[in-house]
ZALUM-363926 format. One record per residue (C-alpha): x, y, z; residue in three letters. Coordinates in steps of 0.05 Angstrom, whole numbers, plus 5000, padded with zeros to 4 digits. Layout:
% residues N
XYZala/...
This chain:
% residues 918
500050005000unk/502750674974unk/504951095044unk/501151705014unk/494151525035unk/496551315106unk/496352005133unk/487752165130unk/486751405160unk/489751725235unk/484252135237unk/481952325305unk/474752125337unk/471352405393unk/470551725439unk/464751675497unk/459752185516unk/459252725569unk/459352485644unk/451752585670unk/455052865730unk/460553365751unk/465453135804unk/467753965825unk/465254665803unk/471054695764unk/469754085716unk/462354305712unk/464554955694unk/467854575637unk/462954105614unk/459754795605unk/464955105563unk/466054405515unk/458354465504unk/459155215477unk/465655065442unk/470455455487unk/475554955498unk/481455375514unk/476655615575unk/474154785588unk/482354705587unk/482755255641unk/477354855683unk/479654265671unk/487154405700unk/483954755764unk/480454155774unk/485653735768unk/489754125810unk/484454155868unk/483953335862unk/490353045825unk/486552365838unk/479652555795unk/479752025745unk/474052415701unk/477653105700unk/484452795688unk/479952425629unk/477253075600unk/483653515602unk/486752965553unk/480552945506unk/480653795512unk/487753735500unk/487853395439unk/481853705404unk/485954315416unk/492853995386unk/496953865442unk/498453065436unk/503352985491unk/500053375540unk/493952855520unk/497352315527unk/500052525604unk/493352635624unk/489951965597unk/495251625625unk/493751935692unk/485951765682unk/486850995666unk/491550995718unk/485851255771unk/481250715749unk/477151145701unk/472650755644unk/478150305603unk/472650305541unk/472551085542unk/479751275563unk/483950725523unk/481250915455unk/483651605481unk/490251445502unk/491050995440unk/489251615392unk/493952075430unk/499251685415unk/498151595336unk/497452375333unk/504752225371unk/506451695318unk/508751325371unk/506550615336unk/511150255370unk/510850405431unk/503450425420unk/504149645393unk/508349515462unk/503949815505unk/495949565492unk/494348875480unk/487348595456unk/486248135527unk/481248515565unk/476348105548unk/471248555536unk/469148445461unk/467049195448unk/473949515478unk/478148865446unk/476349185387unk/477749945397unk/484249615419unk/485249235356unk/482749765307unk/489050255341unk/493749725331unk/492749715260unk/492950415244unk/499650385291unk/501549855237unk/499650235182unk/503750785207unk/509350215206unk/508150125137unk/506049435148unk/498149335112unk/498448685123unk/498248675189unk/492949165197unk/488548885151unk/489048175190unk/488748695266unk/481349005225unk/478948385200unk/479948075276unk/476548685314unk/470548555258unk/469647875283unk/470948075352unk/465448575355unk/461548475294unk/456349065313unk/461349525321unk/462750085276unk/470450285280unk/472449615250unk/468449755196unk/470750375179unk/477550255197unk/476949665144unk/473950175097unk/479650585103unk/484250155086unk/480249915032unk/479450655000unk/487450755007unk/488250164972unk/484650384912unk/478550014925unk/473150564933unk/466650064921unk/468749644975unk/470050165024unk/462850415005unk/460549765026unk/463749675090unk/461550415105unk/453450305088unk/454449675128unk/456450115189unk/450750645174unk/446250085174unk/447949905243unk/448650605271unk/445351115218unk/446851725258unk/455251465271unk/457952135263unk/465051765244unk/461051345193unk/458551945152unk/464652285152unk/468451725129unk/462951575074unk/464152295052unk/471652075050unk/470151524999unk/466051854965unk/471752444950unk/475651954934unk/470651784891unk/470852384854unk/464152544877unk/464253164909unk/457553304902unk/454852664937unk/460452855003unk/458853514999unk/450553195005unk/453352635068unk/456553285110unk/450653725102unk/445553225136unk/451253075180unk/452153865199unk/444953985197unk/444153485261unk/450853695286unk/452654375263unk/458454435320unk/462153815287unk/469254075278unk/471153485235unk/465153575191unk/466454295187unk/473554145166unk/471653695109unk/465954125086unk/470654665079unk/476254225045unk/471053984995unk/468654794982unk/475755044976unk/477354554920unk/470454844885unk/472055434894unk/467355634940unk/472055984987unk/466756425019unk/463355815038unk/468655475066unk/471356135104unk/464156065142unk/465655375164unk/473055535176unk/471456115221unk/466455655261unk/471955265274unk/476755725301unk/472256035342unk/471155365379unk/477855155372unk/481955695356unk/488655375349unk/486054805307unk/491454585257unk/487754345204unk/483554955200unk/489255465202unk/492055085137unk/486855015096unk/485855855117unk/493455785083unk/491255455024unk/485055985012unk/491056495020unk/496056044964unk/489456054921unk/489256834922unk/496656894898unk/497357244974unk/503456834990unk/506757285050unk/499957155088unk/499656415071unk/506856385099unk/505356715156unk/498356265173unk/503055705157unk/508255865217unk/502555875263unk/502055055265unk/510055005241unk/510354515307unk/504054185286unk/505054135208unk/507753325204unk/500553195216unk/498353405155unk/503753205101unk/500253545048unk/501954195087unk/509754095071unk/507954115000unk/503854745008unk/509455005046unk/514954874994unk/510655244942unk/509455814985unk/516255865001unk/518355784927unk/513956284909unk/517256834965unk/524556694930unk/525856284998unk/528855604947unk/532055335011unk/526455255056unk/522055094999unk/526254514986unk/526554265050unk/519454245063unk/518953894998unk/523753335023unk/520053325084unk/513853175044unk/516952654993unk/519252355053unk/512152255074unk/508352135005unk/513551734962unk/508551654909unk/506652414906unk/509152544822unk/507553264837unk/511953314902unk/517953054851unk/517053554794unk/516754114843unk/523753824887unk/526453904810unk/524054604795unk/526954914864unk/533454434850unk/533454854781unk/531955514815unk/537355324851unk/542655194795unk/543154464812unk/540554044755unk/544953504770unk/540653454833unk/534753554787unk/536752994751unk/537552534812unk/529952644828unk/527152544766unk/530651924754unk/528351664818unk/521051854790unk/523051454721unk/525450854760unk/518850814792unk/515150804724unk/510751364752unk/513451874706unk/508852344661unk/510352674595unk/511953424643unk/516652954691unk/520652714624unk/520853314599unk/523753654663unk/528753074657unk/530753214594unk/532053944609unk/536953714673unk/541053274634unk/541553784577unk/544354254631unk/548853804665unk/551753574589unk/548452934581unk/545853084511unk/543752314490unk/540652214554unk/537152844546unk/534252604477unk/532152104504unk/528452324560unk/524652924510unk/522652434463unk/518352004522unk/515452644539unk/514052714453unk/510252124457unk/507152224514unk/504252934488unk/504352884417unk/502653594407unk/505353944457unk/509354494426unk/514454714482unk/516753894483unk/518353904412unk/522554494416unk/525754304473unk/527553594439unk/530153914385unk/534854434413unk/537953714453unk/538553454382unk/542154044371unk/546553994435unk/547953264421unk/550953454347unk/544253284310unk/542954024273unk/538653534215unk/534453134266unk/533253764301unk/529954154229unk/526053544220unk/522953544291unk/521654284282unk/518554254217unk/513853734245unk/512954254303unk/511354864254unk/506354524225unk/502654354293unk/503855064307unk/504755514257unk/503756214291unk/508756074349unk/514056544343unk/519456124381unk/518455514334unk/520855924273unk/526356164318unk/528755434337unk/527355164259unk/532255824238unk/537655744298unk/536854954279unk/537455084198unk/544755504229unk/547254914264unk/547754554207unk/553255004179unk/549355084115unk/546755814103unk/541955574047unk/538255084103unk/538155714145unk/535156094085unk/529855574063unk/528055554142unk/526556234145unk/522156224083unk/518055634107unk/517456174168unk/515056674134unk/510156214095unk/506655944160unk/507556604195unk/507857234142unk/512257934154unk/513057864221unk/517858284265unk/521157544285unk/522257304211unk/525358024187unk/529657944256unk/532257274229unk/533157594164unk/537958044193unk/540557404233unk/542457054164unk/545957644138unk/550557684201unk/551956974193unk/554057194114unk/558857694145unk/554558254106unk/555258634174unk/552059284138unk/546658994106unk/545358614177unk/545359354208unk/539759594143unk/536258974159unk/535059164242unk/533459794228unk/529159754177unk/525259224221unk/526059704282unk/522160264240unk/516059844223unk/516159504290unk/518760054348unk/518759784412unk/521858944377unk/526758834439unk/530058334395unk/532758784337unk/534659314382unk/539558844417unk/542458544355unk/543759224329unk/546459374387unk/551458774373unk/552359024290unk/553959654315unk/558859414368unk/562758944307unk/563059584268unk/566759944319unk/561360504331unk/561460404402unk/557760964424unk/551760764382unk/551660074418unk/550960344489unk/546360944464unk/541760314441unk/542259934497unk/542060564550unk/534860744505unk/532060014523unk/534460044604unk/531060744610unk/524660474598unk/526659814632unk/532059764677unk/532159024691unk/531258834613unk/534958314587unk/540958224557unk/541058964546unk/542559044623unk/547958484617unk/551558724547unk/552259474570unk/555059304639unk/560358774616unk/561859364569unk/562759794624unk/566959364666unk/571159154597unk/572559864580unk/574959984658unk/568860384670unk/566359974728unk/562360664770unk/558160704704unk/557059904711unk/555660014789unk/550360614766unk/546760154724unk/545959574764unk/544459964820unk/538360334785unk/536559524761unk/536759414828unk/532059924853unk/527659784805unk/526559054824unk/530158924901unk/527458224912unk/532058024851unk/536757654884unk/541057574812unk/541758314811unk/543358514889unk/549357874882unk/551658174813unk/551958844845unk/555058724903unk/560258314868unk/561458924824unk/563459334894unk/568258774910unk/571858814844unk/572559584850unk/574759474921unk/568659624959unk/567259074996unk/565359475051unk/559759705010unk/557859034985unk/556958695058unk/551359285070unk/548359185015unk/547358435031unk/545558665101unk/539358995069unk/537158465034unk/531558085077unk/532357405050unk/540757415057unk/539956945107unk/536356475080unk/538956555017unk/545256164989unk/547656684930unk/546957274976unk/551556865035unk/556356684984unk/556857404964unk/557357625042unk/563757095050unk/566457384979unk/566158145011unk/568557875082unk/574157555044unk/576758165007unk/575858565083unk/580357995108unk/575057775167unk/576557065151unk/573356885222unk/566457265198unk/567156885128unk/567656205152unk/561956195188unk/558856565133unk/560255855090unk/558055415143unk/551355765149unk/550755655069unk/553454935085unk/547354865134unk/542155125079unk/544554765029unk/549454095053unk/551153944979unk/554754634967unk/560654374944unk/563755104935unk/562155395003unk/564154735032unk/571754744998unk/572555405012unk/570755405095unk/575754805092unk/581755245055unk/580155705121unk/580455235173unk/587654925139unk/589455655135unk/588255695206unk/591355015220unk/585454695242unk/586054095201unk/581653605250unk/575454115238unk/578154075157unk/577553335154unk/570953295184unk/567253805148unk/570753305088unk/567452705121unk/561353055120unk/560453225052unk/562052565027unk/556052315072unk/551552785025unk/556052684969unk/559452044966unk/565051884917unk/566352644910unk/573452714879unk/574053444898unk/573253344972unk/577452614976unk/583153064935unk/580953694992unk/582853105049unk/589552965020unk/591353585015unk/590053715091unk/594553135091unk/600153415058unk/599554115093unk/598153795163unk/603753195160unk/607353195094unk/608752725030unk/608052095072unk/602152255112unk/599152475045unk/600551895005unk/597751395059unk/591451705056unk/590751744983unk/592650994991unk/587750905040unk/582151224997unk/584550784934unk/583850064970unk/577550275012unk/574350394945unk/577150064879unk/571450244833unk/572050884838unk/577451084790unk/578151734801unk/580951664876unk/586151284841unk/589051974810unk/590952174880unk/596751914897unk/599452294833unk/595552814852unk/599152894926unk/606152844887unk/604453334844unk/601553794903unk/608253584935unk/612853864865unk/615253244850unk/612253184782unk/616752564760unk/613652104821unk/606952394795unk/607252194722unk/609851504748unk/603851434797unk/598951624744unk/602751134698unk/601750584748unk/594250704756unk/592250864686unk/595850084684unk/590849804732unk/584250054720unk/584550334651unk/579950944637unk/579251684618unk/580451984684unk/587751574693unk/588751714619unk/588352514626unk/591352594690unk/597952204655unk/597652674591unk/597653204634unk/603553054680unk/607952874609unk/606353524576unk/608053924650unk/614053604648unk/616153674580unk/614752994558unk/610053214492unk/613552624451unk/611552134509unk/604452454516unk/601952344441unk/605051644441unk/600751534511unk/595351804472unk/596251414405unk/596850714443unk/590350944486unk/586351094415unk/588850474396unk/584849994437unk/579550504446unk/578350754372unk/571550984391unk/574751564444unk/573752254406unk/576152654467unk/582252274466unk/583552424390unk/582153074408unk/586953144452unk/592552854410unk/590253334356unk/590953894411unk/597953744428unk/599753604355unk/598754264326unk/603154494396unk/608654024370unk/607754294305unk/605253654277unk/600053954232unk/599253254177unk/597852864240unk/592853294266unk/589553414214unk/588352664204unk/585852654277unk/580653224263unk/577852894207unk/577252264248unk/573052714298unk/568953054234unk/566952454200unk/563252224261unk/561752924292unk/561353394230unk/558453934270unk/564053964323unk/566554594328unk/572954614363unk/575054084314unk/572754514254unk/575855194281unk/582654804293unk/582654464222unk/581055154190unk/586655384226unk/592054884203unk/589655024143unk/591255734139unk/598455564170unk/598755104112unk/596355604058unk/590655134041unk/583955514005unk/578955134044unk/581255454107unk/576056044102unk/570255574088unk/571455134145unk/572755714188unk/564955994174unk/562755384188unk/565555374253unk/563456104270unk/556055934249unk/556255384293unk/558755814351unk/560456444339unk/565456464405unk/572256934415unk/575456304393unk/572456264330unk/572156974304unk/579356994315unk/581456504271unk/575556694209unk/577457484218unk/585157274215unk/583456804151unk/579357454126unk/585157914146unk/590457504114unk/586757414051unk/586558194037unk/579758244061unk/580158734119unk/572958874116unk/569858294128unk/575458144179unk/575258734225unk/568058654256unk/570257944266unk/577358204311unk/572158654350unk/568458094372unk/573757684388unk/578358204432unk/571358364469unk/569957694488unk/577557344494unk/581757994497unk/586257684545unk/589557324492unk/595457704459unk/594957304398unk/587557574387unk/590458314407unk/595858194361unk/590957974296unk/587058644313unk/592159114316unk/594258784245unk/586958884222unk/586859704257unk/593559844220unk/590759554151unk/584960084158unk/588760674178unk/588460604256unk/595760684267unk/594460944341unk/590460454364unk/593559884328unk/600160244374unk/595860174438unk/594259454421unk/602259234396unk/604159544459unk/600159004506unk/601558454463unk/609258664464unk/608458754538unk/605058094562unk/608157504600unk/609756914562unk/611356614488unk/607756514425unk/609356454359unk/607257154322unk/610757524397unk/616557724347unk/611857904286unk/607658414341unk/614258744357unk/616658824288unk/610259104266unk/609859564327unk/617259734307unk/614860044236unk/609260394255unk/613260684317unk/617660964257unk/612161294227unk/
């Protein structure tokens, strides 16, 4: 039996009837209040009286019932404890004691404690009906059923076995012969108040809300005090949206009972309903101490808190609920929304799998799936995963899109057009389906599919602002930068306020150098929007680029006034006032923000800014309170340890280790983090015995066999490490072993020895692309361009749209004065147009003469990988072609100036040289 319909079978029944007569004042005075539903002042009463006689059996007996009704189990419990023990009436104050204690969830103790041997038949079976809701609770239906079935034949006029039969019955699945057992109990006792309100149970379950909503009125209509039919009733109006109704019966409640739990939540789910979250967080911390008796409140409390920004909490109350209801689909897609909010899809993942294991997943869970392994760079798996969710909705848009753009990421540009082809068709007007079809049409490397995509566009769609946007979309990808510029703005005058073109002529105008038109664009967007994206992104990085970081602070400062619950923003600015060396700034700033504590991107930006301020003391415990929110923070968790071996507390270093590889076992980073500690705390030796230690305790895992190498090379010696990561490469061959070796050759100069490790690896394992790669890599280093270019058509002829491998190809090519170079080189700046990439078309451009194409493409590249002098270099070369001869100056100057070697160092310097001459 599934544990999710366990919870609603503890339910709790009023047992026995009012004592005719009062023993004291003080418990008439609360027989008095129960009968007006005062119960806080019958509580009052109650404790006088049993103050004035500790030995009143009856008063002892109605503070537990008051007690409970008004949600305090233990205090329940105490009290019919203290009645049975004063010889009050077993068939009245067991039942209590045994429904205190499953309110407790104290089934085994309850299991221990009360025994079926009284041998009274009617009390035998109140005893036997809480034994199998106490096994129930143990997740043993078996039992239970066999504990009903016996209290049945025990009493066979009773009612509770019936119902409690019922019950079990309705959870598992079978609602007709729960109905039975329920008339059968009506029939013996038509006015059972338990018997209706279970038959208005089964009949929910039923999916007849009418005919529950029909057994509660005549219930309410003889009883119209019931608090558990007033409960239900409301319940059953809330989900039909009747929520004035069910405020009427909600506020009878609490005015009897004012602290009842179940009340106050559904009150919070009225508030969820109305989108007024802060008050529906606020109702819910009114039963927080309560809220494990109704699991269903965790879930409403991880969307509430979800919905407030608060991820952390949200996820842990959706644990807590999962934890509960195991079979709950919904609790699983939601635990993998907040894991995504959260920048975790690996944990995402990790859920949904669980979910797919279980066979219980539905076209939305697959299709969440397929979006976590797409973001943790699983790209077949996440194929796979979006076309379940295809078949299980055939015709939902948003999955085909989403399965093609993982064709795309797993290399599959074709597969991808023909999925969104299929998807045009279903939907013809959808703007972000002729987007994907275009962007898919571009993967392919072929401007003619990109073409023909955006005419079958325009055929299902017309002139729309999109198509003319990926007109001027085509014509950057022809390098016809001005007639992309003609193209935006021409789109931008029949279509004003198309956020789209202005940003992309925004980036034309930035790859013709007109730099000032670029930010004047993007300023005209953020002064009607502050927060609009990626116009607030582009102009700030341009800021901070062009070492105007206060004009960067100024605009993410107005972004963040106009929107201060964006956590994004407040982190981005603050880290902005780091870099410019207010960190001072930056802590107040997170001081301000009301969720920082709660909140792992604003702690990790409060440790950043108590870093720079050197309060190491302040920042560690900064990163253990992230640690705390959020146990699989791998980042907080390695950098509290670097303090704590920085302050040469290695103990409290090795077991903050130990506990992250309880939450995240077979973690490389943190069994490398304990070496370390190792080596710092007690040298090479110590170091190496526990990397040994780690290797033997665990053999399948083959990355802990890198770290013996790993500690040598921590320790300098890099000849014992290349002869450790020889030695386990030998034993347990894989990629892991493999790289670490390469590695250690190439660091030690030992590129001969590294490509021959690689060619024998490639070898046996012909089907290894990243190890061809690699060889190719170090190759065109070793000036080995015949080989690699053999290697990189290995790689193209089973990924053809790779392209790193097509960017280095059209590279050696151009060394090697080879025509195809250029087309090649398109290809691989269609397929993404990176730094990378730009450089080496806009260098093929530039070196064939054709400085105009070029330049735009040396813009790009020295915004977005300026760092390398051989990209500074290629666009001074392209500034002096067109008459630049100051800035090309500024630029030879850096290049000539920077650290290190590279092959065109002594071409920058000569060039510098002649233009220095004038």
């Amino acid at each position: 039996m599934s544990k999710r319909h366990l919870g609603w079978l503890l339910v709790t029944v009023w047992l026995g009837l009012m004592p005719s007569i009062a023993h004291a004042d003080d418990l008439a005075d609360a027989r008095k209040a129960i009968q007006k539903g005062d119960l806080r002042a019958a509580q009052i009463n109650l404790r006088n009286a049993v103050r004035s006689d500790p030995q009143n059996a009856e008063a002892h007996y109605w503070l537990a019932r008051v007690s409970l009704d008004l949600g305090d189990a233990v205090a329940a419990e105490r009290e019919a404890r203290a009645a049975r023990d004063r010889g009050f009436d077993p068939k009245q104050v067991v039942p209590l004691l045994a429904q205190t204690m499953l309110t407790q969830q104290k089934y085994k103790d309850l299991l221990a404690d009360l025994q079926a041997n009284t041998k009274d038949p009617g009390l035998d079976a109140a005893i036997l009906v809480a034994r199998g809701y106490a096994q129930l609770g143990l997740q043993n239906p078996t039992d239970a059923q066999a504990s009903f079935a016996l209290a049945e034949q025990t009493a066979p006029n009773a009612v509770e076995p019936l119902l409690a039969s019922a019950r079990l019955l309705a959870a598992r699945g079978d609602l007709e012969g729960a109905l039975g057992k329920v008339d059968r109990a009506l029939n013996a006792q038509p006015k059972s108040t338990d018997a209706l309100l279970t038959k208005s149970e089964v009949l929910r379950g039923k999916g007849d809300s009418t005919g529950a909503l029909s057994v509660l009125d005549q219930l309410l209509a003889d009883q119209p005090g019931n608090i558990r039919g007033l409960i239900d009733r409301a319940g059953l109006l809330i989900a039909a949206n009747q929520n004035d109704k069910a405020k009427a019966d909600l506020d009878a409640v609490l005015k009897s009972t004012p602290g009842n739990v179940q009340a106050i939540y559904l009150q919070a789910v009225m508030q969820a309903q109305a989108k007024d979250f802060k008050a529906a967080d606020a109702t819910l911390d009114k039963i927080n101490q309560f809220i494990s008796r109704i699991p269903r409140a965790y879930f409403l409390q991880a969307m509430v808190k979800d919905q407030l920004g608060q991820t952390e909490q949200a996820e842990e109350a959706a644990n807590r609920y999962i934890a509960r209801a195991p079979n709950d689909l919904a609790a699983y897609k939601l635990l993998a929304r907040l894991q995504f909010a959260k920048r975790r899809p690996d944990q995402a993942a990790d859920t949904l799998a669980k979910v797919v294991e279980s066979g219980r997943a539905d076209a939305e869970a697959y299709d969440l799936l397929g979006r976590a392994y797409a973001a943790t760079g699983r790209a077949d798996d996440s194929v796979k995963a979006f076309q379940k969710a295809q078949a299980l909705a055939p015709n939902d848009v948003g999955v085909q899109t989403r399965l093609a753009s993982a064709r795309m990421g797993a290399g599959e540009p074709d597969a991808a057009m023909g999925d969104l082809e299929h998807t045009l068709q279903l939907a013809p007007t959808e703007p972000q389906v002729a987007e994907a079809l275009f962007f898919a049409a571009l993967a392919t490397g072929d401007l003619n599919k990109a073409a023909e995509a955006i005419d079958k566009a325009r055929t299902a769609q017309g002139e729309t602002p999109v198509v003319a946007n990926l007109e001027g979309l085509l014509k950057m990808a022809q390098l016809d930068i001005p007639g992309a510029e003609a193209k935006f703005r021409d789109t931008l005058q029949r279509h004003p306020d198309f956020l789209p073109a202005k940003v992309n002529l925004a980036r034309v105008s930035a790859m013709q150098g007109k730099t000032a038109d670029a930010e004047q664009t993007l300023v005209s967007l953020l002064d009607k929007d502050p927060t609009s994206e990626p116009a607030l992104s582009m102009l700030s990085s341009q800021y901070v680029q062009t070492d105007r970081i206060p004009l960067a602070i100024a605009l993410l400062d107005k972004a963040h006034a106009a929107a201060p619950a964006n956590t994004r923003l407040t982190a981005t600015l603050a880290n902005l006032y780091i870099r410019s060396g207010k960190a001072a700034e930056a802590l107040a700033l997170v001081g301000k923000d009301k969720t920082a504590a709660s909140s792992v991107d604003m702690l990790n930006v409060q440790a950043a800014a108590q870093m720079a301020l050197d309060q190491k003391t302040q920042a560690l415990d900064t990163y253990r309170k992230i640690i705390k929110l959020d146990p699989s923070a791998l980042a907080a968790r390695r950098a509290a340890i670097a303090l704590l071996v920085q302050a040469g507390n290695y103990e409290d270093a090795r077991n903050l280790i130990k506990d992250g590889l309880v939450v995240s076992p077979r973690n490389y980073q943190l069994y490398y983090d304990y070496v370390m500690v190792d080596l710092k705390a007690g040298g090479i030796d110590a170091a190496l015995a526990t990397a040994k230690q780690f290797r033997d305790q665990d053999h399948d895992f083959l990355a802990g066999r890198a770290l013996i190498g790993d500690a040598y090379e921590a320790a300098n010696r890099p000849a014992d490490a290349v002869v450790a990561y020889q030695e386990a490469l030998a034993a347990a061959p894989s990629q892991v072993l493999l790289g670490r070796l390469v590695a250690a050759l190439v660091r030690t100069g030992q590129g001969d020895a590294a490509m021959k490790t690689l060619g024998d690896w490639i070898a046996k394992h012909p089907d290894d692309l990243s190890a061809v790669e690699q060889l190719a890599d170090l190759e065109i280093v070793a000036n080995r361009n015949d080989d690699a270019v053999k290697n990189l058509q290995v790689v193209l002829a089973k990924k053809p749209h790779d392209a790193t491998a097509l960017n280095n190809l059209a590279w050696i090519y151009q060394q090697q004065g080879d025509k195809r170079a250029e087309q090649i080189a398109q290809q691989a700046y269609i397929l993404s147009p990176s730094g990378q990439t730009a450089d080496t078309l806009g260098w093929i451009l530039i070196s064939n003469g054709d400085t105009t194409r070029g330049l735009p493409l040396m813009r790009q590249a020295a915004a977005q990988a300026g760092s390398d002098p051989r990209i500074l270099y290629h666009y001074a070369v392209a500034l002096k072609n067109t008459g630049e001869r100051d800035e090309a100056i500024k630029m030879l100057n850096a290049v000539v100036a920077s650290k290190g070697q590279f092959s065109e160092k002594t071409d920058a310097q000569k060039l510098l040289d002649q233009l220095n001459k004038g």
